[in-house]
C-alpha positions in Angstrom: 77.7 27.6 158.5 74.0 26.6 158.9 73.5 23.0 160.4 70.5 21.3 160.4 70.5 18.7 163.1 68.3 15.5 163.6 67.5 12.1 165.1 65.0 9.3 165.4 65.2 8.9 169.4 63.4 12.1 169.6 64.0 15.6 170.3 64.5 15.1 173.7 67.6 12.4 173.5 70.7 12.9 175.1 72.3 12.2 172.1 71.0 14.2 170.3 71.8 17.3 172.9 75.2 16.3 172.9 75.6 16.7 169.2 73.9 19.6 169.0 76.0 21.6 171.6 79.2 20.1 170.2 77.9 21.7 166.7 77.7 25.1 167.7 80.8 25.6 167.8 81.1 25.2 164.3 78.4 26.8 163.1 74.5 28.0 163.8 72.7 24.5 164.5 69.0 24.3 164.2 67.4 21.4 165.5 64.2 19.7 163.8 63.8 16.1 165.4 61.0 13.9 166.3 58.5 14.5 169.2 59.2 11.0 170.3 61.0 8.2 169.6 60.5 6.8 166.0 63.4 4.4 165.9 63.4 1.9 162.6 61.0 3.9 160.9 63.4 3.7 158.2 62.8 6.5 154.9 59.0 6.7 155.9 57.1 10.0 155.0 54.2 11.2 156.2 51.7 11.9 153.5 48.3 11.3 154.5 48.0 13.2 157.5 49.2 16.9 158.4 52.6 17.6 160.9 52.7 19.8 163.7 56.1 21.5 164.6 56.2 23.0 167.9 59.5 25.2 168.5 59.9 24.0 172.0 63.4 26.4 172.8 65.1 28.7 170.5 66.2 27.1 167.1 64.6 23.7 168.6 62.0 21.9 167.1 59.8 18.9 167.9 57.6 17.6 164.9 55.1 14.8 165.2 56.4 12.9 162.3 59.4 11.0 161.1 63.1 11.6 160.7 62.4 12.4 157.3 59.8 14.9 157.8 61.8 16.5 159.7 64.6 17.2 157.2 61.8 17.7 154.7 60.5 20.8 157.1 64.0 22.2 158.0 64.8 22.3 154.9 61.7 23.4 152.9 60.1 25.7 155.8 61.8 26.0 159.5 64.9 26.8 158.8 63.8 29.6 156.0 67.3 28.7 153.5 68.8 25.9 153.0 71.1 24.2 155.8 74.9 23.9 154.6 74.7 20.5 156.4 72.4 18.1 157.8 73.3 15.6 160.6 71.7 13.1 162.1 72.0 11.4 165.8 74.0 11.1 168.0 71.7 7.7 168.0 71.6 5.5 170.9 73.1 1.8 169.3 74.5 1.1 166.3 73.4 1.7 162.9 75.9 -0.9 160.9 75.5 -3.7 158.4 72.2 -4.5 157.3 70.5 -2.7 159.9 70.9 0.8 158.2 68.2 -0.4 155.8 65.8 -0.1 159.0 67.7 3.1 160.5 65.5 6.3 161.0 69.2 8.1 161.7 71.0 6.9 158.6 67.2 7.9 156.3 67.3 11.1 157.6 70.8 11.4 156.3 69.6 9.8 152.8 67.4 12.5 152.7 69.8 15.2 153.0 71.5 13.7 149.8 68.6 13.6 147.7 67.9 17.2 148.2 71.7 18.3 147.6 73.1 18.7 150.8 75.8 17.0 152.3 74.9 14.9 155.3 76.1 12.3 157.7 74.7 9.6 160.2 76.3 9.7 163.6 75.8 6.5 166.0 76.8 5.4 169.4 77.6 2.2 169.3 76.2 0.4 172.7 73.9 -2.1 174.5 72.5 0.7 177.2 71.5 4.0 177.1 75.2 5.3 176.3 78.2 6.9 178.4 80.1 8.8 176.0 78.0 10.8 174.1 79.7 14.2 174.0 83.1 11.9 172.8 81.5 10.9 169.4 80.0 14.8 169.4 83.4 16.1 169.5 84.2 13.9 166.9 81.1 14.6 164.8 81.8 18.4 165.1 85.7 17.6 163.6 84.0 15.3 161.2 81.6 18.3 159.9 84.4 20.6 159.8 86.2 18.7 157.2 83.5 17.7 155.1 82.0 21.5 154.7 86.2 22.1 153.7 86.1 19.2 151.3 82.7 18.3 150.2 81.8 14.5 149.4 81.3 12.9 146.4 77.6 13.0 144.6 75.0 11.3 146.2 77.2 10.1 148.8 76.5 10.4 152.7 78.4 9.4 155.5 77.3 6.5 157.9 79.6 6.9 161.3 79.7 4.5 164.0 81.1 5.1 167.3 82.4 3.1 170.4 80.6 3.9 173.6 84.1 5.0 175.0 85.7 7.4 176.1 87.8 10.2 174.2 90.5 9.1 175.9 90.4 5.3 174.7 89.0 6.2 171.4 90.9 4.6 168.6 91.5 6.7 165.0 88.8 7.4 162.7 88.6 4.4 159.2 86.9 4.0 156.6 84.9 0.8 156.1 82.7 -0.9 154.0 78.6 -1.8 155.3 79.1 -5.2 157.5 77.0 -8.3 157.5 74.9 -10.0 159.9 73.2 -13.1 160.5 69.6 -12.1 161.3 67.6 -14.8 163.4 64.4 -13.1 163.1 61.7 -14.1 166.4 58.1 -13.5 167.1 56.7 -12.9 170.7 53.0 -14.2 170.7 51.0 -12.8 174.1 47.6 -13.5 174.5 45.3 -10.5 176.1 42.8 -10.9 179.0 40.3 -11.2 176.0 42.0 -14.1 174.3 43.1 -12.6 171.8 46.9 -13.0 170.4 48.9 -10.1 170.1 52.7 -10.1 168.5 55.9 -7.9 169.5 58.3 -8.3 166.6 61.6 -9.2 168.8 64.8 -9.7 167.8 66.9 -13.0 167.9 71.0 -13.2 168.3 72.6 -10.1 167.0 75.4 -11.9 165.1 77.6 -9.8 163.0 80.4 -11.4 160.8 83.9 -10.7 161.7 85.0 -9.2 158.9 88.0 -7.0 157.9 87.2 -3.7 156.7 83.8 -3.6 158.0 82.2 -1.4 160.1 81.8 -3.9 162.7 84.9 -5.0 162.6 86.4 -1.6 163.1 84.0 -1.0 166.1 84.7 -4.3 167.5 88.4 -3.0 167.9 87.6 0.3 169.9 88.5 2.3 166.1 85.5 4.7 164.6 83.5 3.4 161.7 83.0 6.1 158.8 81.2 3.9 155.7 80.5 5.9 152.7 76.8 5.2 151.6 75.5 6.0 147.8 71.8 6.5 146.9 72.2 4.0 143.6 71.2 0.9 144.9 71.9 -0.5 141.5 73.5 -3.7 141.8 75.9 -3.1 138.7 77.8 -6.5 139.2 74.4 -8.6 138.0 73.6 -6.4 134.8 75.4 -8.5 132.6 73.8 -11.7 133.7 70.6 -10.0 133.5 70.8 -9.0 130.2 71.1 -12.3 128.8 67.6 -13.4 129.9 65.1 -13.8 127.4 61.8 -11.6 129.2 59.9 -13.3 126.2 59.9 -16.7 127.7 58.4 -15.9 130.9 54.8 -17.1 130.5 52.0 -14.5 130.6 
């Protein structure tokens, strides 16, 4: 099996290490990840400038671009076929809810799908810089075995969150649906020696809602979050109210 291995806190992230390692027992692992960190970059691409990939180790590449130039050239150019799987992480914090919209991890994943490969997130689920990496690797590296035995489901990638716990205390693997949070967005205005005001976009109260058969919820209780993510973002349930609009009465 050919794996093609990712991230978005950069090529140099222990997470990403662990995963990596845990993988190659599995199968031949390439890594193509970000030079740096280029967390929340979301599904950005890199059009208007060039990318450099510098093959910093064997089968190791750093790329001065985003997590989805980096599946782009693994799949397209470093790898020279295409992977048999694509996973991205392990990333430092959690990628649940409404944050996955934002999630370099979970796009690098989406782009996997679009191309025709299967793919999966993998997140470590913590408020520092993460104990148990090589726990959710060993998991990840299960994980891969028995989606390359099974397959998934068309357009369909895997979103996995893990507790920042030991192997030991880990509790069983569920699936879940995306959570929900309630964002308090916040602003930090500086001003600069000149006197000019500068902005850091911050982040308020991280307030997920409690509920059952979310991914936070399952986190929350020590268990492993796997949330099945589709590329249709059609929201099927408001066609039929939509269709009953008259388009000719909105003014010109």
């Amino acid at each position: 099996m050919k794996i093609l291995v990712t991230n978005d806190d950069g090529v140099r992230a222990p997470g990403i290490r662990a995963l990596a390692e845990a993988l190659r027992s599995v199968g031949d692992v390439v890594v193509v990840a970000p030079d740096r960190e280029r967390s929340a970059v979301g599904h950005a691409l890199t059009l208007h400038n060039p990318l450099r990939a510098t093959e910093i180790r064997q089968a190791v590449f750093a790329v001065d671009g985003t997590p989805t130039d980096c599946v782009n050239l693994g799949i397209h150019t470093l790898l020279g076929s295409r992977p048999d799987i694509v996973v991205s992480g392990i990333n430092c914090g959690g990628n649940m809810g409404d944050d996955i919209t934002y999630s370099g991890t979970v796009s690098a994943a989406m782009e996997a799908t679009l191309m025709g490969i299967p793919a999966l997130a993998v997140s470590l689920v913590t408020g520092g810089r993460g104990d148990n990496y090589m726990a959710a690797a060993a998991f990840a590296a299960r994980l891969v075995r028995i989606v390359s035995d099974r397959g998934l489901p068309r357009d369909t990638l895997l979103n996995v969150n893990v507790p920042d716990l030991p192997g030991g205390q880990l509790g069983s693997a569920v699936v879940t649906i995306q959570g929900k949070r309630d964002y308090e967005g916040k602003i930090i205005t500086k001003t600069d020696p000149r006197g000019r005001n500068y902005y850091w976009i911050g982040n308020g109260a991280l307030q997920f809602r409690d509920l059952e058969g979310t991914d936070y919820h399952a986190v929350k209780r020590g268990l492993i979050s796997i949330t099945p993510l589709r590329l249709d973002l059609t929201n099927y349930a408001s066609l039929t109210m939509l269709k009953t609009w008259d388009f000719a009465e909105i003014p010109s």
